[in-house]
N, C-alpha and C positions, 0 to 999 in steps of 0.2 A: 897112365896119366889120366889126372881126374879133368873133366869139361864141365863147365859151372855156365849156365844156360838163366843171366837176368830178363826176366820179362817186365817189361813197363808197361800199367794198364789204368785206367780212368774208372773212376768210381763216381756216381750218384747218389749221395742220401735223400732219400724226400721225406717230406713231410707233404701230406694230403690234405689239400680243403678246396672248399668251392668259394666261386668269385660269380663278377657278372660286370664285363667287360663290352667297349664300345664295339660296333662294327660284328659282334661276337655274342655277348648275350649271356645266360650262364652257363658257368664252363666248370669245368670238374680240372684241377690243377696241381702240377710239380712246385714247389717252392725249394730248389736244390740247394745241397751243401755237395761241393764237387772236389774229391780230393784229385787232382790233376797229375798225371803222371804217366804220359806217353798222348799221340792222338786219336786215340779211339776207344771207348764205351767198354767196358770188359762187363759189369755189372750195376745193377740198380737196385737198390733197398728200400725199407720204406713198406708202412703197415698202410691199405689202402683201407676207404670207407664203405662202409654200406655195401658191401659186395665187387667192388668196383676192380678191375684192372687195369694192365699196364695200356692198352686197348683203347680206355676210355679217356687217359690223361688228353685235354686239348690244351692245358696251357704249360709251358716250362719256362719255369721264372728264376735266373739266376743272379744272385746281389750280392756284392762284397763277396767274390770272391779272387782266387788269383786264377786265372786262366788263361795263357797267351792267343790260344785259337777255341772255337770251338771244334770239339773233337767230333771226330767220325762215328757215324752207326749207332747213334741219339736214334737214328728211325726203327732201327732193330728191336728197339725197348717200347718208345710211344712212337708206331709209324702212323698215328690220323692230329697231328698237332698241328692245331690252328693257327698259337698265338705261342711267338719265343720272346723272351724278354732276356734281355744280358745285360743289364746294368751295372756301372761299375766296378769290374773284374777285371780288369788291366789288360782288356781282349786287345791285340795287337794286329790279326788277321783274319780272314773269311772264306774257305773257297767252298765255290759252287756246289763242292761235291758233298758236304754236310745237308746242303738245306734241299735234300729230296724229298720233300711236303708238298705234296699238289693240291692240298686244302688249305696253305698257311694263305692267314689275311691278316695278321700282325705280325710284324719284326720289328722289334728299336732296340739300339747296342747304343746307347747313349751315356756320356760320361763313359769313354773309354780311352784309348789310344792308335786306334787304328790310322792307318796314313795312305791306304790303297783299298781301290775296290776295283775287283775284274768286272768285266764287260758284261760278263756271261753268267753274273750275280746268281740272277733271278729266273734263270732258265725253267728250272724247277718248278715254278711257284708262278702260274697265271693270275691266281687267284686275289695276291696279295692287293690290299684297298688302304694299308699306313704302315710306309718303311719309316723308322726314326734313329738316324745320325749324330745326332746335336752333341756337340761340343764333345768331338773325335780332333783328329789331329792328321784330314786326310786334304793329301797335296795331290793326288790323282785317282782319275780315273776313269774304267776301260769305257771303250766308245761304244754307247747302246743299251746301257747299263739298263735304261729303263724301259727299254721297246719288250713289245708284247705285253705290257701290263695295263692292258684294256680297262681295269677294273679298277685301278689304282685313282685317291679322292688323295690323299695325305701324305707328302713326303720336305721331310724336317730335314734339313743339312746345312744346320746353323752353328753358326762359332765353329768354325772349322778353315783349313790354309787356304785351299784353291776356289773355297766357296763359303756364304755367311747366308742361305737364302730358305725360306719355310713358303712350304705351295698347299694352298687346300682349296682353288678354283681350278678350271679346266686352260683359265686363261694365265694364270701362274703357275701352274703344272709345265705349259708352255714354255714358260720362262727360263724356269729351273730348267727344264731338257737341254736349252739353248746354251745357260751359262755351264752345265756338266761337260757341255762338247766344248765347248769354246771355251773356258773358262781352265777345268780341270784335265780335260782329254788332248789340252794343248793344238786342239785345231786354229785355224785362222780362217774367218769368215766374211763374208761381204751380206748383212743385215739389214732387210728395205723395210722401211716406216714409212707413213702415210702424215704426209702434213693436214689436217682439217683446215686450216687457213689460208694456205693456197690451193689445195685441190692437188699438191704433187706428190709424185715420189721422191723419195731422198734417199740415197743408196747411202750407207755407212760403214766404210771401210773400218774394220778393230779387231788387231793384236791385241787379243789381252797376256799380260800379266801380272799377276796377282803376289803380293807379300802382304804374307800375313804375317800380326804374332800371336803366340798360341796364348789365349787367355787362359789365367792360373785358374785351376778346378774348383771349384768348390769344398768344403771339407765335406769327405764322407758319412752318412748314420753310420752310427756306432749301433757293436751290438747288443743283440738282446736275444732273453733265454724263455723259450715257451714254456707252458705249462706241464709238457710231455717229456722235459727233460732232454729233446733234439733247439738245437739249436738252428735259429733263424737269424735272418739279417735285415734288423729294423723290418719288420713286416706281421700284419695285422692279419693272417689267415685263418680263418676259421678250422679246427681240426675237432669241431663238435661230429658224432655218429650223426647228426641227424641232417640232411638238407633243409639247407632253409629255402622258404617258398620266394619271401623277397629277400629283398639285401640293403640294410636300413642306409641311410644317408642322413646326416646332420641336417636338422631344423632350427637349430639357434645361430644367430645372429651375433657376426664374433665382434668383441667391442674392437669401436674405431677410435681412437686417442687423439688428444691434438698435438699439432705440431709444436716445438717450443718457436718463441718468438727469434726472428732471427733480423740481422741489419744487415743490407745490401749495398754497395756503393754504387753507381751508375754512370757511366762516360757520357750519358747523354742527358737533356733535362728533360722531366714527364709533369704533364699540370699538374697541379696541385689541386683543381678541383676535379679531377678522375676522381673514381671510385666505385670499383669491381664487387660485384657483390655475387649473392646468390641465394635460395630460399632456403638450404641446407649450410650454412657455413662451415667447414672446417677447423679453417686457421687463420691466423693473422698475422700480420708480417709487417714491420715498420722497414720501408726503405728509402734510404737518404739519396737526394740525387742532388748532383752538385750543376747550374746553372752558370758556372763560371768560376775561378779559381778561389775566389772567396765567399760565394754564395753558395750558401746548403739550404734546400726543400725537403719537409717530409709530408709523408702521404701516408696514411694507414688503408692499405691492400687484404679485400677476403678472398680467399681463393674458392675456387670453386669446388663443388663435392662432387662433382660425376665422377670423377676419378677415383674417388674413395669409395663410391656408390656399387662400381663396377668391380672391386677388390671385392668390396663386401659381398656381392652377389656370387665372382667364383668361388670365395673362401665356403660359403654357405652353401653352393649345389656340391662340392666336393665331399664323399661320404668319408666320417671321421674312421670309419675301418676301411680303408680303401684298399681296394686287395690286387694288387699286378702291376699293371700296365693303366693306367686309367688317360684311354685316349680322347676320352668324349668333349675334352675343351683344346683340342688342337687347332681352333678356330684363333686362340689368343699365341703371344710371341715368346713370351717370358713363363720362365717356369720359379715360383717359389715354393723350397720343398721344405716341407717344417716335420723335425722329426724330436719327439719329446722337449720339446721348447726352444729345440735347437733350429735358427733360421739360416739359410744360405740367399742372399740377392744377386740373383746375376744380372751384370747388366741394366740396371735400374737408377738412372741418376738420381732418383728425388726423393731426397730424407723423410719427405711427408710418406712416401710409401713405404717406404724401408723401415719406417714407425710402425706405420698401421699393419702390417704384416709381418711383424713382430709382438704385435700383442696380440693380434686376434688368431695368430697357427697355433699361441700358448702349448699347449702339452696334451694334444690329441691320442692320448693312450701310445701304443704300439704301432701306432700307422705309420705309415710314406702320405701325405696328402699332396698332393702335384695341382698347384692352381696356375692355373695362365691367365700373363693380364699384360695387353702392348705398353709398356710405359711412352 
């Protein structure tokens, strides 16, 4: 009698380039193709640069692919990795026992599917300074998740079930701890604020529970074929022999468009001699407000441009070859990601922006550009 002995094993293809990343700096990097099948690491391929080995990888950047976990023994191949990126691979789960990196100071699995995070996450990893979550599909999670992370400035865990919140002060760091227990970890808490106006305390009793609904994703970059004949996903990596010294970033200035003219109706009445202006005009907007059932007012309204100012500003520090992770505007709330002309808005009420970042992401070559701006 014959015995037929299937092994199931996890493959890495890389493609090699260097980046220059926030919190990190420049880093020598994986860009994977992951054929998945089982959870753990059997091999890793992939022609390195300049001399470089598997030693030297600090970043591992994985996009569009299918991955339900990451798999085990990733350390085995690059054990000194700084920066993990899982973007968009339908990653489902995390445990503790992958992320044995006592140097990692970036992780974001964002645009995924995840619904649970252990307690005991980040055991591993003192070091890390920007975990990022945003728009997973997680309803809990373990209690403490974020204790011993001394060193932690960044953490994103937005559009998500049991929480919707981004922290990048010491005092919204705070915040987020408080809503992960209380909020995700199912605790019940008794919460003391300080009034300034009377000088008291005010104890505040809250049961939270949370229902969320899961906002629909965005559509994915599509792909695209390097020049090496390995294929990439939507990504702008450099796979030239040579280091580069710096790492160019966009100096032009993306056009701002105007808004079309649009008619508003109004429940309430607004003077007629208002008139909003500003030194930079944008747009103009005729809106009708009714003063009674039969009386109509109109007014011609400029909005104001700081808002378009501040677009324009992150569209233009964001480098048009943007290589990874590019964490360095985690300072804003919204992410718009423009990839060959193709625009995604999340979350962005106002058509005036939904315009102007629309014209001005145009067709940045082969990049991911990642702009944050609060709508």
């Amino acid at each position: 009698m014959t015995s037929i002995t299937v092994t199931h094993s996890t493959t890495i293809y890389c493609n090699y380039g260097f980046a220059n990343i926030s919190f990190v700096g420049n880093i020598y990097q994986c860009v994977a193709e992951v054929s998945f099948d089982g959870s753990e690491v059997k091999g890793v391929t992939g022609v390195h640069l300049l001399g470089r080995q598997n030693s030297d990888v600090d970043h591992l950047f994985v996009i569009n692919q299918n991955t339900p976990e990451i798999p085990k023994k990733i350390s085995e191949f690059f054990p000194n990795l700084r920066v993990i990126t899982w973007y968009n691979s339908n990653l489902e789960r995390i445990s503790s026992d992958v992320l044995n990196f006592e140097n990692l100071i970036l992780f974001g699995v964002w645009l995924n599917k995840i619904t649970h995070l252990d307690g005991n996450l980040f055991q591993n990893n003192p070091k890390l300074k920007s975990i990022d979550f945003d728009f997973n599909q997680i309803n809990s999670v373990g209690s403490g998740i974020l204790d011993g992370l001394n060193d932690l400035e960044v953490a994103d865990f937005s559009r998500n079930i049991c929480i919707d919140s981004f922290a990048n002060t010491p005092e919204t760091l705070n915040d987020l701890k408080w809503e992960l227990e209380y909020s995700c970890a199912g605790k019940t808490s008794t919460r003391s604020t300080t009034s300034t106006m009377s000088s008291s305390t005010i104890s505040v009793s809250s049961e939270l529970t949370t229902t969320s609904v899961i906002p629909t994703p965005p559509t994915p970059p599509t792909t695209q074929t390097t020049s090496t004949g390995a294929t990439t996903k939507s990504t702008a990596i450099p796979t030239s022999p040579t280091e580069p010294s710096t790492y160019p970033t966009s100096t032009s200035t993306p056009p701002i468009p105007t808004s079309p003219t649009d008619t508003t109706t109004q429940p309430t009445a607004i003077p007629t001699s208002s008139t909003e202006s500003s030194t930079y005009p944008s747009s103009t907007s005729t809106i009708s407000t009714s003063t009674n059932p039969t009386e109509t007012t109109t007014r011609t309204e400029t909005t104001t441009n700081s808002q378009l100012d501040r677009i324009d500003q992150c569209l233009t520090s964001c480098p048009i070859n943007a290589n990874g992770y590019l964490g360095n505007r985690r300072d804003c709330r919204r992410y718009f990601f423009c990839n060959r002309g193709m625009t995604n808005i999340l979350q962005c009420p106002e058509n005036q922006i939904f315009d102007v970042i629309t014209a001005a992401c145009g067709d940045p070559g082969n990049s991911i550009c990642i702009v944050d701006y609060q709508c």
